[in-house]
N, C-alpha and C positions, 0 to 999 in steps of 0.2 A: 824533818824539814821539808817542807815545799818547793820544789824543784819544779812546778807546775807554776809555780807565783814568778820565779826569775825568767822561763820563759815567758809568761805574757810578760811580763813588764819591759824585758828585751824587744818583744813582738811588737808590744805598744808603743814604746818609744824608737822603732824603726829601725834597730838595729839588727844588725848581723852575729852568728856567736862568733865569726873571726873577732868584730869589731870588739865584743864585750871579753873577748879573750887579749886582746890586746888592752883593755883598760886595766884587766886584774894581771898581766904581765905573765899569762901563761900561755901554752898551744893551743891550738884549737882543739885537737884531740883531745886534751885535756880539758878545755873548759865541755865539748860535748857529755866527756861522763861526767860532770859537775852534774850537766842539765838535765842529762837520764836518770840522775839516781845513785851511778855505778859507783862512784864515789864524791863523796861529801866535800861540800865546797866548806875551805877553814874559816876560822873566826876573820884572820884578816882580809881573807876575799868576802864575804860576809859586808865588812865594817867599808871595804871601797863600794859595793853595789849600794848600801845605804844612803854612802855619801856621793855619789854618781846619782842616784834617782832621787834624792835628798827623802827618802822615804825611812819609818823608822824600823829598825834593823829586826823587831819583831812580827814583824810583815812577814819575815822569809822563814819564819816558823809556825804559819795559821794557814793551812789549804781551803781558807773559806773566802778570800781576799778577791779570786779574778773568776771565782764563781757568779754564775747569772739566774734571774729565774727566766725559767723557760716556760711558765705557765701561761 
């Protein structure tokens, strides 16, 4: 999973990880290792960030999404 796509999309959309830790109704401590890696955000947190960004929920499974060329 892309844990690099939830933070820009968080970054993008201006928010804080307190903020998007309070939308998916967890700690911040927790949602931080959501966003590093450490552990895996679940289907239901998944299915709110989807519908929070209205983006489709396989976005947060493709690390080619908030890539840029840099050429």
């Amino acid at each position: 999973m892309s844990t690099s796509y939830t933070k820009g999309l968080r970054a993008f959309n201006g928010l804080t990880q307190q903020e998007l830790a309070e939308i998916l109704g967890i700690s911040l401590t927790s949602y931080n290792k959501k966003e590093t890696g450490k552990v895996p955000f679940t289907v239901d947190e998944l299915k709110k960030l989807s519908e929070h960004f209205n983006v489709p929920i396989e976005n947060f499974f493709n690390d080619e999404v908030f890539k840029t060329n840099t050429n």
